[in-house]
C-alpha positions as CSV (number, residue, x, y, z in Angstrom):
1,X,-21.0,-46.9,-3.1
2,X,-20.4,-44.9,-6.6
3,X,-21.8,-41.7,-5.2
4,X,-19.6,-42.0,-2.0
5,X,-16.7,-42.4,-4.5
6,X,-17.9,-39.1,-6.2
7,X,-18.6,-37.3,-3.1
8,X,-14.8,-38.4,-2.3
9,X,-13.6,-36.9,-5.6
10,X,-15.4,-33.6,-5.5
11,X,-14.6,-32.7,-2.0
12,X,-10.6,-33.8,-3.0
13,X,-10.7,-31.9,-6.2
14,X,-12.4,-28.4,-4.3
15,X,-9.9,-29.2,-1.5
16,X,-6.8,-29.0,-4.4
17,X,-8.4,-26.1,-6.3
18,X,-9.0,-24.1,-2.5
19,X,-5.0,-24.8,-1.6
20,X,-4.7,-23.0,-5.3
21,X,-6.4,-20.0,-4.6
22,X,-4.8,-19.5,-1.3
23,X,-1.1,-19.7,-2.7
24,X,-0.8,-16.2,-5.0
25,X,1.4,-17.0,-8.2
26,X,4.6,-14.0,-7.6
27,X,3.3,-12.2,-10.1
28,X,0.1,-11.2,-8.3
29,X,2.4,-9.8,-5.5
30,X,3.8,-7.7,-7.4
31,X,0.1,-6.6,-8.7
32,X,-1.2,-6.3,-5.5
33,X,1.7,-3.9,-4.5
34,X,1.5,-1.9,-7.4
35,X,-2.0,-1.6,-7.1
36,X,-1.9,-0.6,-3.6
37,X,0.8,1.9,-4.1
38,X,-0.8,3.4,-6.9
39,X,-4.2,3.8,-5.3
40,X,-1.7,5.7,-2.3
41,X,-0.9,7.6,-5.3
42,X,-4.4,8.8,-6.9
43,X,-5.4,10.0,-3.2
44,X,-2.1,11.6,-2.0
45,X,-1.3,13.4,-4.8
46,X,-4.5,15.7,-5.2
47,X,-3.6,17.2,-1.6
48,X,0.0,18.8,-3.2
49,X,-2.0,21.5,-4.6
50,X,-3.7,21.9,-1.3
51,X,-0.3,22.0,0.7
52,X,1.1,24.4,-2.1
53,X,-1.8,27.0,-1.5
54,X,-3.0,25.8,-5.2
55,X,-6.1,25.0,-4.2
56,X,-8.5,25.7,-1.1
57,X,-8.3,23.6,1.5
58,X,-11.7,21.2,1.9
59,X,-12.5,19.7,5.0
60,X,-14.6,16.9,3.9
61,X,-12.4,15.6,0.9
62,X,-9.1,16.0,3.1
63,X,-11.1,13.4,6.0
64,X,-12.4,10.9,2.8
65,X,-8.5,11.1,1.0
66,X,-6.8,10.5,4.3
67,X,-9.3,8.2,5.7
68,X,-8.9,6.1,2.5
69,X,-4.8,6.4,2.6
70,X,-4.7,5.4,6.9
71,X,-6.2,2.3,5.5
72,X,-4.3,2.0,2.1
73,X,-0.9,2.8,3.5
74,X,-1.3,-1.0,5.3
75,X,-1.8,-2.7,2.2
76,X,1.3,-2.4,-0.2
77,X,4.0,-4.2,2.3
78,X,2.3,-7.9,2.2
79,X,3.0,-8.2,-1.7
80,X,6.4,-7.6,-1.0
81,X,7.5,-11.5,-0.4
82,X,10.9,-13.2,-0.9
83,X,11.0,-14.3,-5.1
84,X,9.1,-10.9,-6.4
85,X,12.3,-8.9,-6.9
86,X,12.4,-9.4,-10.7
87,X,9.0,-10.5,-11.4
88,X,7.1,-8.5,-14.3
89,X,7.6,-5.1,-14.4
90,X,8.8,-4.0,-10.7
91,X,10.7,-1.0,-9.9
92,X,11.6,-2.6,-6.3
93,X,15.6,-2.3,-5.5
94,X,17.4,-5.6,-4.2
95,X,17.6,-3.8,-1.0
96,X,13.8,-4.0,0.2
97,X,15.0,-7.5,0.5
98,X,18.7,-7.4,1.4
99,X,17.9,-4.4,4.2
100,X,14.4,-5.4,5.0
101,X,14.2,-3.8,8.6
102,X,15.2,-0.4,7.5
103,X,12.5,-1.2,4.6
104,X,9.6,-1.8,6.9
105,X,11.0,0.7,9.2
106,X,9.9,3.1,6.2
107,X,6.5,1.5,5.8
108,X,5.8,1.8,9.3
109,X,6.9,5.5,9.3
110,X,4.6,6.4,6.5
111,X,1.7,4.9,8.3
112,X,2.1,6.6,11.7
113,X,2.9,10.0,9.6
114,X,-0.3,9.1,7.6
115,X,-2.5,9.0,10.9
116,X,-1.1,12.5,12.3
117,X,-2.4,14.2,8.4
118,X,-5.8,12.1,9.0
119,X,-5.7,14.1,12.4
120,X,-4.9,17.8,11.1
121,X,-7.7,17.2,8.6
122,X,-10.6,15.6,11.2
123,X,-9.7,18.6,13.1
124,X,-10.3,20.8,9.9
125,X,-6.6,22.4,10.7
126,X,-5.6,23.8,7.6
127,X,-2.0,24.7,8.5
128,X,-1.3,21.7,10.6
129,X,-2.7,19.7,7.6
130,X,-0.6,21.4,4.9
131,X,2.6,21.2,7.4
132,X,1.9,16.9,8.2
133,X,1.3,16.5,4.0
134,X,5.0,17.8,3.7
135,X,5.9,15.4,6.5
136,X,4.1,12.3,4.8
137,X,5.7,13.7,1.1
138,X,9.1,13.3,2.8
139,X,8.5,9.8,4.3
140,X,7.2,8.7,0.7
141,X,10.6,10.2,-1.1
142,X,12.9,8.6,1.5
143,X,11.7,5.3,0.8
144,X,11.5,5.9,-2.9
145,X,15.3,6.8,-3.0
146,X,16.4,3.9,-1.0
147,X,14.0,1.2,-2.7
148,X,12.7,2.1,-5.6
149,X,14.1,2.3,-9.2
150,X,13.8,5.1,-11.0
């Protein structure tokens, strides 16, 4: 009968620490965000120099970067829940939460731009590419100067 009662409190006390894990303190939100955002960042902002005529256009690391940003550009919107406005060090405006639609009206149009410069570069289309990075660019700054602080 003791190891039933054991067996009881193990499977209890892995059953509390489970419901733990699975409920993200606000700050990790606002982590997992950031992170996402800034990893949209570190493959994004290589290609200016590409779009500008800086640097020569390259197939194969325009298909890995956008590759890696179709599936990045999903990721940022989940940390973006209801109580993360002022946690830790956020630039997020009040009105990703007081206009939500419009804001994941923005998310969405980033994606969708996202999956037409993916395009250009599978099909090694230089100007295409160069003319959809501007496109992206401008989807990124319009949601920047409605919800984020500078």
């Amino acid at each position: 009968m003791k190891s039933l009662t054991k067996i009881a409190i193990a499977v209890g006390a892995v059953a509390i620490a489970t419901t733990a894990l699975a409920q993200p303190r606000p700050e990790q939100f606002v982590k997992q965000r950031q992170s996402a955002l800034a990893l949209i960042g570190w493959y994004f902002g290589p290609m200016g120099a590409v779009a500008k005529g800086e640097a020569p256009f390259n197939k194969e690391d325009a298909v890995r970067r956008t590759t890696n940003l179709v599936a990045l550009s999903k990721m940022p919107w989940e940390g973006f829940v209801a109580g993360t406005d002022n946690v830790g060090n956020t630039k997020a405006k009040p009105e990703i939460w007081t206009q939500n639609a419009k804001f994941k009206e923005a998310g969405a149009k980033m994606e969708a731009e996202l999956v037409k410069l993916a395009a250009a570069a599978n099909a090694g289309n230089e100007a295409e590419f160069k003319k959809q990075f501007g496109v992206v660019g401008g989807t990124c700054k319009a949601c920047h100067d409605d919800f984020r602080k500078q």
